[in-house]
C-alpha positions in Angstrom: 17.8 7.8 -0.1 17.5 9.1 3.3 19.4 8.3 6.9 16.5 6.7 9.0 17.5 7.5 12.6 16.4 5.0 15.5 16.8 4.0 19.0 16.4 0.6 20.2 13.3 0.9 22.7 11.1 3.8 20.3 8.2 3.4 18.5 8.1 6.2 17.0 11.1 5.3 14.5 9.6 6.0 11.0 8.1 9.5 12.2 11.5 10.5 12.4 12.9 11.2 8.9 9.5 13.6 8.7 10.2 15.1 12.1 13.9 15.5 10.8 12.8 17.2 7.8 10.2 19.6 9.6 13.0 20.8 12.5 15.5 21.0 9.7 13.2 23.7 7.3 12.2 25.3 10.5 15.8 26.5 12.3 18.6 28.5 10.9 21.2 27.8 11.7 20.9 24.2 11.9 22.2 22.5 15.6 24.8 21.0 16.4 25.0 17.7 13.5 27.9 16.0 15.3 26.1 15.2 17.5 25.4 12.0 15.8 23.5 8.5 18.0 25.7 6.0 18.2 23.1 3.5 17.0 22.2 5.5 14.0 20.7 3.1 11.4 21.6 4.3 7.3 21.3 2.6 3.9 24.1 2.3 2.7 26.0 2.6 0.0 25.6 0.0 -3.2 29.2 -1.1 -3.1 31.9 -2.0 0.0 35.4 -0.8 0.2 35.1 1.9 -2.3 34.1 5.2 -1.9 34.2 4.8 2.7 35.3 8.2 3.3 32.4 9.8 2.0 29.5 7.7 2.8 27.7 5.3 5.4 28.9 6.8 8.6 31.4 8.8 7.0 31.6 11.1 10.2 33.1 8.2 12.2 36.4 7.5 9.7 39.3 9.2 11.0 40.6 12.3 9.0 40.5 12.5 5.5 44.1 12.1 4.0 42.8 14.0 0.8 41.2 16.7 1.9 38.7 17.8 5.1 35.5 16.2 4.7 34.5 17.4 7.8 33.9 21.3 7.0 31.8 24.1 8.9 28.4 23.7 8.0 28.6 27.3 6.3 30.7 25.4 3.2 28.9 22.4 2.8 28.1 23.6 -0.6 31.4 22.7 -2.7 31.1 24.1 -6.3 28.7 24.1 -9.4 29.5 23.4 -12.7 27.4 23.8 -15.9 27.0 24.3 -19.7 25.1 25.5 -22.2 24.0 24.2 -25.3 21.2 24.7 -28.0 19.5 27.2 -25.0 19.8 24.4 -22.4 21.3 25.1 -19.3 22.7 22.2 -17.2 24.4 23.1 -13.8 25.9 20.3 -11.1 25.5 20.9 -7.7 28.4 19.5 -5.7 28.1 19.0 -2.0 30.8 17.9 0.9 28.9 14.5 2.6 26.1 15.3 4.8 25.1 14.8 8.4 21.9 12.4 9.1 20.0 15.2 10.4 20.6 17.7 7.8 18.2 18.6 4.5 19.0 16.5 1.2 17.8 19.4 -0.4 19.9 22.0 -2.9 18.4 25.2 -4.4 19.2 26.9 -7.5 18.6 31.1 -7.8 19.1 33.2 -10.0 19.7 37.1 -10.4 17.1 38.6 -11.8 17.1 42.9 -12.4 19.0 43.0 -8.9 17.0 41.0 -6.6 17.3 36.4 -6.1 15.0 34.6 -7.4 14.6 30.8 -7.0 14.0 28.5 -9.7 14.4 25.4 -8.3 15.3 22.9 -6.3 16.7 19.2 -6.3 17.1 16.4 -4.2 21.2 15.2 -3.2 22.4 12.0 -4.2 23.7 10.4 -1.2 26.0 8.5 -3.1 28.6 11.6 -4.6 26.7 14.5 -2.7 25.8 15.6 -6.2 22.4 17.1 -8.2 21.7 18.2 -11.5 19.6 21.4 -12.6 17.9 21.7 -15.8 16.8 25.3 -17.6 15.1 25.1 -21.0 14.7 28.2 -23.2 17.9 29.9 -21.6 19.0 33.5 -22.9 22.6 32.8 -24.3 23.3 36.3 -25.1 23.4 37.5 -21.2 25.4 37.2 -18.0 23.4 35.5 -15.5 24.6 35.4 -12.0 23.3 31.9 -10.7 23.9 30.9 -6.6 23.1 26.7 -4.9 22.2 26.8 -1.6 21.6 25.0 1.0 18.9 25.4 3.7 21.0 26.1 6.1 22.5 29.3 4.5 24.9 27.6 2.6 26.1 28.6 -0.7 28.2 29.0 -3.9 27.9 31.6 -6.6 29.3 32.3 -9.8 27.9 33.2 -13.2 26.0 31.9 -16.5 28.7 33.2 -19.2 27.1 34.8 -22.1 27.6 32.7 -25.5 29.9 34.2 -27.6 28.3 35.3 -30.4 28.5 34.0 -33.8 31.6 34.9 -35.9 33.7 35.3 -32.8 36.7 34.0 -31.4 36.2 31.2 -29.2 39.0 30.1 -26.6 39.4 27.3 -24.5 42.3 26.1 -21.7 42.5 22.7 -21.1 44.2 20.3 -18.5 45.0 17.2 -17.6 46.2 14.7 -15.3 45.9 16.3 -11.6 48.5 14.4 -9.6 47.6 12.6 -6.2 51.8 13.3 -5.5 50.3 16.9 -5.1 47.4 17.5 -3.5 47.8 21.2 -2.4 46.5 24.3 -4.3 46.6 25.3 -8.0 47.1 28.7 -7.6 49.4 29.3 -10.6 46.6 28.0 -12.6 43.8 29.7 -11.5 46.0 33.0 -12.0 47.1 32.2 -15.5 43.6 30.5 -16.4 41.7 33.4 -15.2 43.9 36.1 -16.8 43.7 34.4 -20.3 39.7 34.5 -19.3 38.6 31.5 -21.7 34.9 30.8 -23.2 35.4 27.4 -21.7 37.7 25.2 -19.5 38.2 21.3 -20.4 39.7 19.1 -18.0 40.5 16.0 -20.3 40.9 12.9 -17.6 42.4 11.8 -14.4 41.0 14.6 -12.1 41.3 12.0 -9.2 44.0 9.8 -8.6 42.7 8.3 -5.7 41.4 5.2 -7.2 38.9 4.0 -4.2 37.7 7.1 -2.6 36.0 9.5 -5.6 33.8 11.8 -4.0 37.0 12.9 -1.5 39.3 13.3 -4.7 36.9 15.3 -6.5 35.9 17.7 -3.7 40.2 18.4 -3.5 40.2 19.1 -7.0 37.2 21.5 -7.0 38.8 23.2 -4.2 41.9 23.6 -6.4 40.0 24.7 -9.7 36.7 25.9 -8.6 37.5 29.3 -9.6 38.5 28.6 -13.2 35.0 27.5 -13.5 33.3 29.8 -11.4 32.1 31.7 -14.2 32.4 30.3 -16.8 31.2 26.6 -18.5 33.1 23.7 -17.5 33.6 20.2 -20.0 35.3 16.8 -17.5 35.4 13.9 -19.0 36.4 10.8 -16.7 39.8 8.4 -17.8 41.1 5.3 -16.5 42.7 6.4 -12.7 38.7 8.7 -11.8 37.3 5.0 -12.5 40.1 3.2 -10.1 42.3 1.6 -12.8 45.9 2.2 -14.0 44.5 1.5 -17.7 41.4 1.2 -18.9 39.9 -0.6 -22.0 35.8 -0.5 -21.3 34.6 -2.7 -24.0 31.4 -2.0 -24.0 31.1 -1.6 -20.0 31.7 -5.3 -19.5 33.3 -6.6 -16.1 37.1 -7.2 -15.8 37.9 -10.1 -13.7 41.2 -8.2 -13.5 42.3 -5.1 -11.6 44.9 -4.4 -14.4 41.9 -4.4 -16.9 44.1 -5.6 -20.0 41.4 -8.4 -20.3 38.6 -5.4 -21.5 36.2 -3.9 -18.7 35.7 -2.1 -15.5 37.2 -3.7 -12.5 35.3 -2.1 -9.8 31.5 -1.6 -8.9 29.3 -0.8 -11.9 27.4 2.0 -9.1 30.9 3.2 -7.9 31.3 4.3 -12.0 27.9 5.4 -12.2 28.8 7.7 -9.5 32.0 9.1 -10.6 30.3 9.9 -14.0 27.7 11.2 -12.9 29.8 13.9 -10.9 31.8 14.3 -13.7 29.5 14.6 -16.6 25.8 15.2 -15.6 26.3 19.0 -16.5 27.3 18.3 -20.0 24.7 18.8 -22.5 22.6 15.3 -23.3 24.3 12.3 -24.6 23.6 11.7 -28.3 22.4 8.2 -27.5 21.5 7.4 -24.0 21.8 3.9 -24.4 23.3 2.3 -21.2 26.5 -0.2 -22.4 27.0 -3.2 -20.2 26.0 -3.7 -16.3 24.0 -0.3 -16.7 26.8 2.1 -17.1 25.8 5.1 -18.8 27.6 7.0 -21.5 28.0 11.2 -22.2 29.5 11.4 -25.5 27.5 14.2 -27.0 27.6 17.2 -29.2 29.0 20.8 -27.5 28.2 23.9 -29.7 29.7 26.8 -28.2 29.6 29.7 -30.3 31.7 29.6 -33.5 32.9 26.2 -32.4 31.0 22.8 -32.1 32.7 20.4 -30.2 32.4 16.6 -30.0 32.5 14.9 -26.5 33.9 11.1 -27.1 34.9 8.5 -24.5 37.8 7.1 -26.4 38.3 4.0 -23.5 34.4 2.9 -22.6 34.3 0.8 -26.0 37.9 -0.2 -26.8 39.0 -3.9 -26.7 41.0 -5.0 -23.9 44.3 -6.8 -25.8 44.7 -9.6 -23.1 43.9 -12.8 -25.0 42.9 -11.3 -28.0 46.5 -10.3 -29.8 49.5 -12.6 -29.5 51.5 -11.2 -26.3 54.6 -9.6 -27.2 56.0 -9.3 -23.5 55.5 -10.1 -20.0 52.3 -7.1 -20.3 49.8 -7.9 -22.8 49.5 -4.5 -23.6 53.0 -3.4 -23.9 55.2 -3.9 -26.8 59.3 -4.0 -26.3 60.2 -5.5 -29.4 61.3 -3.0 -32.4 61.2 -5.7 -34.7 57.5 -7.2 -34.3 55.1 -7.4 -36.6 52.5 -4.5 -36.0 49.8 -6.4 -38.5 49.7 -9.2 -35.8 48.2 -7.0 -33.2 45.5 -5.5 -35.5 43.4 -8.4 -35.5 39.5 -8.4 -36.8 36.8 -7.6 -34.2 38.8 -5.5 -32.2 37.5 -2.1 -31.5 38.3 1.5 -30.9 35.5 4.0 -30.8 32.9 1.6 -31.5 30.0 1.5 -33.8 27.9 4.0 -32.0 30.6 6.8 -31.4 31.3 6.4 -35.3 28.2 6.9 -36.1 28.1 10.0 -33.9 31.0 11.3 -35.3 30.2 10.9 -39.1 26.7 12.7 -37.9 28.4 15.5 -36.4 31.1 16.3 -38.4 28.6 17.1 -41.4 28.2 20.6 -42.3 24.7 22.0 -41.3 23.0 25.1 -42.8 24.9 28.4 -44.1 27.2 29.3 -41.0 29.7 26.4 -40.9 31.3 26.6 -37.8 34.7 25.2 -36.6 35.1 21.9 -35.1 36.8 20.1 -32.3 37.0 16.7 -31.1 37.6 16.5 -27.3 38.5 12.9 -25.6 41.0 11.5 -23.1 44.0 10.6 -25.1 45.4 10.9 -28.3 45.4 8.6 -31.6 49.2 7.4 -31.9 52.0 6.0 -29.8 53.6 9.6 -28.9 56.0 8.4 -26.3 59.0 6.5 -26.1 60.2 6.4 -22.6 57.7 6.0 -19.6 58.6 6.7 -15.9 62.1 6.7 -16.2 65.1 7.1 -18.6 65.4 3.2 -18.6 61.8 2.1 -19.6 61.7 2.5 -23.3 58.3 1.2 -24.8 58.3 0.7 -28.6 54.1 0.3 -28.3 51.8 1.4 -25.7 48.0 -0.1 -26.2 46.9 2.5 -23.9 47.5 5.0 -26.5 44.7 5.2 -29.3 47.6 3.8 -31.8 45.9 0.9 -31.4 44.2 -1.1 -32.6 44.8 0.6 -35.9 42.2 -0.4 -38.2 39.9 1.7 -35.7 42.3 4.5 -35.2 42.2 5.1 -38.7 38.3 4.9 -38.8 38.3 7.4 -36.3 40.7 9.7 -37.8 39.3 9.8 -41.0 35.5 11.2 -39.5 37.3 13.7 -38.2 39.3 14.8 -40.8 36.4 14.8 -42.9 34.6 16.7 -40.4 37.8 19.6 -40.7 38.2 19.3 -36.6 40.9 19.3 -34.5 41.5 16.8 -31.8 42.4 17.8 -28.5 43.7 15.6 -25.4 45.8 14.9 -22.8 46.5 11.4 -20.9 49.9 10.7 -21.8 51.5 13.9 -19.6 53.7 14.7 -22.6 52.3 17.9 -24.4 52.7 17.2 -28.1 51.1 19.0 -31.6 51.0 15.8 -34.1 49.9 15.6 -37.6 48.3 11.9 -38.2 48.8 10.2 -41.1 46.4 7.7 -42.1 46.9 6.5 -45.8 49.9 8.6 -46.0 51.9 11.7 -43.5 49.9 14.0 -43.7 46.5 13.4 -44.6 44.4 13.8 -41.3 43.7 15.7 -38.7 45.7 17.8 -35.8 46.1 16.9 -32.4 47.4 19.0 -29.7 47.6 16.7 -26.3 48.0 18.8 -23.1 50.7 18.4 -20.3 50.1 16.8 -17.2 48.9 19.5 -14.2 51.5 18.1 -12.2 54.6 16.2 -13.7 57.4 14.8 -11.8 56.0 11.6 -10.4 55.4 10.3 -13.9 57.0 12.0 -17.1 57.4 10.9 -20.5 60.1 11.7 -23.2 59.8 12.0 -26.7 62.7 10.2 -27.9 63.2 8.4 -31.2 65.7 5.5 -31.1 67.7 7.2 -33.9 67.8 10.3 -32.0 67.5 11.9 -35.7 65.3 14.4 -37.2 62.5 13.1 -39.1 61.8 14.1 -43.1 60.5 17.5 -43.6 60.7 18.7 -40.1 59.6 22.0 -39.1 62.2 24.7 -39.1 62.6 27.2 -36.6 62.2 25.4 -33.5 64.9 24.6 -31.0 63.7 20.6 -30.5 66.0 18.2 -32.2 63.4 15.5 -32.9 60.5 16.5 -35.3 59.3 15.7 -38.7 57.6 12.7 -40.2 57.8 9.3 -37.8 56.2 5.9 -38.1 55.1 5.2 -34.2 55.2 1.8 -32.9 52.2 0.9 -34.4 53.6 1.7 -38.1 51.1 4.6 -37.8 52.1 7.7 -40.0 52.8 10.7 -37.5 54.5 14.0 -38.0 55.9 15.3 -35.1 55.6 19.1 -34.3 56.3 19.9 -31.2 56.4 18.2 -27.8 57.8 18.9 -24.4 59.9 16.6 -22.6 60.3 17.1 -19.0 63.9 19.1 -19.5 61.3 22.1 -20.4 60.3 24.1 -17.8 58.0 22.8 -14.7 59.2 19.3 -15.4 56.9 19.8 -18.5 53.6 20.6 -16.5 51.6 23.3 -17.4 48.2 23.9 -19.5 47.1 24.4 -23.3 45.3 26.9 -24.5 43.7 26.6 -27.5 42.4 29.9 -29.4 39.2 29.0 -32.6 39.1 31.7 -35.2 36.6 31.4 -37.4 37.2 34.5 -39.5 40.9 33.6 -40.2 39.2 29.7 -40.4 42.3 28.9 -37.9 43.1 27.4 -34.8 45.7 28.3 -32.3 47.8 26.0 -29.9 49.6 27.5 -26.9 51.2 25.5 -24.3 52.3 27.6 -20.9 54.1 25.9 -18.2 53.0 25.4 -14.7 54.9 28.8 -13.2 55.1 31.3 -15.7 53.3 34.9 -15.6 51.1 35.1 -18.4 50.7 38.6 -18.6 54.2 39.2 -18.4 55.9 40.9 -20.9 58.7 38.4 -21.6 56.0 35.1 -20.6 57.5 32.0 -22.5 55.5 29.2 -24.0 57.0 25.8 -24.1 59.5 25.6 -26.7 57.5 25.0 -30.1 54.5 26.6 -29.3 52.6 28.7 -29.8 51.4 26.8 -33.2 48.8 27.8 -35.9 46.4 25.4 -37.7 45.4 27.0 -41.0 43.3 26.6 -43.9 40.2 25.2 -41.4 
C-alpha cells in the first residue's frame, strides 16, 4: 500500500502518489520528509492499538521508548538477513518506517568480479517495513558480498557465506530470550559470537518483549545483533512474548477470547502475527507445507540443510492445545500444577495435541536417511520437551508442572521424541532461561534424544533454578562435575529425564549467556558449549558454565 497525500480544495489528488514517485527517483538526496501536511490522508494499518509506533502517522507519536524510529534518512535501511538452502537464496530486507513522500522501493546488488551489480528489486511492506528477495540457482561454494538499498543512497551490506562443504564441521551459536529489562547494546555478544565465527546463528524465541509494538522491538534487537548476522545466515523463529502473550498454546491458529491464552489461540490480530512472522521467518527456506492454519496465519516449519547438518525448523506452540477447560484444573492457573501428589495421567487426556499431525509428518519425512552421505541432524524449536525447572521468578514459587514446557501433554511429547530419536538428531532450544543438557526418556531413561536448551540473553528479571525437592542426586549421575543435582529424574509430568547439566542463576552473569553448538560429522558427534554473558572467549583461562562443554557421541 501506498500514503495517498491530499489537500482539501485540489483536484489533482490521485496524480499525487505518481508525481511522488517521479520527484522521489529523480532527486538525491531526497528533501526534507518531515515536512509532513497536516491533513495527510494514509491507509492504515489492518489492526488498532498494536503495532502504533511504527505505522499510520508514525511520525506524529512522541519518541520511541524502544529505540529511535526517527533516524537520518542515510540509515533507513536497518539490516538483512538470509539463508541458503538446496541453491536458494532468501534474504529479508528490514527497513525503519518510512516517510509519505519517500520510495517503497528496496534494491538488492550484488558483487560481482569487483564492480555492483543489481539483481533486483522489491516493494516494502508498509506494515513491518520488511521485503523478501529470492535467488534460484545460487553458487554455495563462494563468498558473495550482497548490499539493500534504498533510492535515496541508503544501505546495508554484508556477505553470502559460502556453504561449508560436505564432510566438514559445522557450528552454530544460538540465543534466546532478549530482555525488554535491557534494551541497550549486546556488545559482549557480538565479540564472543563473532570470534567463535559460526556457520550459522539461531535465535530460538522472544527476540521482542514488547508485546504491542513489534516492528520497534525488532528494529532494537537488529541494532543489537546485526553484526552476528552480517555475514553469515541467520534462523529466528517467533515464541509466545514476539506474538504479544505471556504463553502461548496456538492450536491450530484459532482465536483466544483470552489475553492469558490458556484457553488455546492467539489473542491479538491475526495481521499483527502475520506481520511479526513474516519479519521473523520470510528468509528461512520454504515451509514444508504452506498450508495457512486458522484465521490465515501462516506457518515456516521447514527443512534447513546446511552442510554436514540438516536441520528441522518446528513451531512447537502454533498447534499445541491450550489446557483451559480441557484437563481438570489443578490450581488457581489452568496451566500450572502445585500439587506433588496429582495424578499426571489426568492431565494427558485424548485429543490433546503437541506438534500436530502435519509437523509429525514432517518430522518422520525428514528424519529418514536420504542417499549415500548421511548427514547429521538437528531439530531447532522454541522450547524444550520436559518440565526442566522447578522454581520460577523467585526462590518462593516452586512449580511441580509447567504446561508451557513441551512436558506436556505427554502422549505427544513422546510422539515427538521418538521421530527424532529415530531420526539420530539433537534438539536444540531455549525458552525457559535456564541452560540445561537433558537426556529424554520416553519408554524408559535413556532412550531418546539430547537436548541442549540455551540461557536467556539477559537474566535477572526472570531466572529459573534447577532444584529437585529432595535436593539429592539422581541415579547414575555424571561424575566429574561440580553441580550437586544430576542424574536420572521423573519431571512433573512423570516424564523420564536425565539431568546433565544446567545453570542456575548462582553461575556467572546471573546464568545469561549463549550456546554454542559444534556438528562433527567425521567423529559422528556433537558438541555443547555454554559461555556466559561476560567472558572473553579467546582468553586463555575463558570458562564455560559449569558442566559444559558436553559431547554427544555415537551420532
Amino acid at each position: 500500500m501506498r500514503y495517498l497525500l491530499r489537500t482539501p480544495h485540489s483536484s489533482f489528488c490521485t496524480l499525487i502518489p505518481l508525481l511522488l514517485n517521479l520527484c522521489t527517483c529523480a532527486r538525491a538526496p531526497q528533501a526534507d520528509v518531515t515536512d509532513v501536511q497536516p491533513d495527510a490522508i494514509y491507509e492504515r494499518a489492518p489492526f488498532d492499538s498494536l503495532d502504533v509506533l511504527a505505522t499510520n502517522d508514525w511520525w506524529t507519536r512522541d519518541a520511541s521508548h524502544i529505540t529511535n524510529l526517527k533516524i537520518g534518512r542515510d540509515s533507513i535501511v536497518a539490516f538483512g538477513a538470509y539463508t541458503v538452502a538446496g541453491g536458494i537464496l532468501k534474504l529479508s530486507a528490514q527497513l525503519y518506517p518510512l516517510y509519505p513522500a519517500e520510495s517503497r522501493t528496496v534494491y538488492l546488488d550484488f558483487e560481482r568480479d569487483g564492480a555492483w551489480q543489481e539483481y533486483g528489486k522489491q516493494e516494502v511492506n508498509e506494515i513491518g517495513w520488511h521485503a523478501v528477495f529470492r535467488a534460484e540457482d545460487w553458487p554455495e561454494n563462494e563468498d558473495t558480498p550482497y548490499r539493500l538499498r534504498h533510492e535515496n543512497g541508503a544501505t546495508f551490506g554484508g556477505t553470502i557465506r559460502h556453504v561449508p562443504p560436505m564432510g566438514e564441521e559445522v557450528t552454530m551459536a544460538a540465543l534466546s530470550c532478549n530482555s525488554s529489562k535491557d534494551i541497550g547494546g549486546r556488545e559482549e555478544y557480538v565479540r564472543n559470537i563473532n570470534a567463535l565465527d559460526p556457520d550459522l546463528v539461531f535465535f530460538a524465541g522472544d527476540q521482542s518483549y514488547f508485546h504491542k509494538e513489534h516492528t520497534a522491538a525488532w528494529l532494537l534487537f537488529g541494532k543489537q545483533f546485526r553484526e552476528v548476522f552480517r555475514h553469515r545466515p541467520m534462523v529466528s523463529i517467533p515464541d509466545d512474548h514476539d506474538i504479544g502473550q505471556g504463553n502461548l498454546w496456538g492450536e491450530g491458529g484459532k482465536k483466544a477470547e483470552r489475553v492469558e491464552g490458556d484457553d488455546g489461540g492467539y489473542y491479538y490480530d491475526p495481521d499483527y502475527v502475520k506481520m511479526v512472522e513474516r519479519a521473523q521467518t520470510s528468509h528461512l527456506p520454504d515451509p514444508y507445507d504452506p498450508t495457512p492454519v486458522e484465521q490465515g496465519i501462516g506457518v515456516y516449519y521447514t527443512d534447513y540443510p546446511l552442510g554436514s547438518v540438516d536441520f528441522a525448523i518446528i513451531e512447537d506452540r502454533k498447534f499445541k492445545s491450550g489446557p483451559k477447560d480441557k484437563i481438570p484444573q489443578q490450581g488457581p492457573r489452568p496451566d500450572h500444577i502445585r500439587n506433588p501428589d496429582y495424578d499426571p495421567k489426568s492431565v494427558d487426556v485424548a485429543g490433546l495435541e503437541l506438534l500436530g499431525e502435519r509437523q509429525l509428518a514432517f518430522l518422520e519425512q525428514w528424519g529418514r536417511d536420504a542417499g549415500a552421505v548421511k548427514p547429521m541432524k538437528a531439530v531447532l524449536s522454541q522450547t524444550g520437551f520436559a518440565n526442566g525447572a522447578h522454581i520460577h521468578g523467585q526462590l518462593d514459587n516452586r512449580l511441580h508442572a509447567d504446561m508451557d514446557s513441551n512436558g506436556w501433554p505427554q502422549t505427544g511429547r513422546n510422539e515427538a521424541l521418538r521421530l527424532i530419536k529415530n531420526a539420530n538428531a539433537v534438539h536444540i532450544g531455549g525458552d525457559q532461561h535456564l541452560a540445561t543438557i537433558i537426556h529424554h526418556g520416553i519408554d524408559d531413561f535413556n532412550d531418546g534424544p539430547y537436548a541442549f536448551l540455551v540461557p536467556a540473553i539477559v537474566n535477572n528479571y526472570y531466572s529459573r533454578w534447577w532444584w529437585p525437592a529432595s535436593e539429592q542426586a539422581g541415579p547414575n549421575a555424571r561424575e566429574g562435575v561440580d553441580l550437586p543435582w544430576l542424574g536420572e529424574y521423573r519431571d512433573g509430568f512423570n516424564n523420564p529425564i536425565t539431568m546433565l547439566a544446567y545453570a542456575n542463576p548462582d553461575q556467572p552473569d546471573h546464568g545469561a549467556g549463549f550456546g554454542f553448538i559444534r556438528f562433527d560429522p567425521v567423529g559422528r558427534t556433537v558438541t555443547f558449549e555454554c559461555w556466559p554473558r561476560t567472558v572473553d572467549v579467546t582468553a586463555a583461562r575463558a570458562a564455560q558454565f559449569e558442566g559444559w562443554p558436553y559431547v554427544v557421541e555415537g551420532l
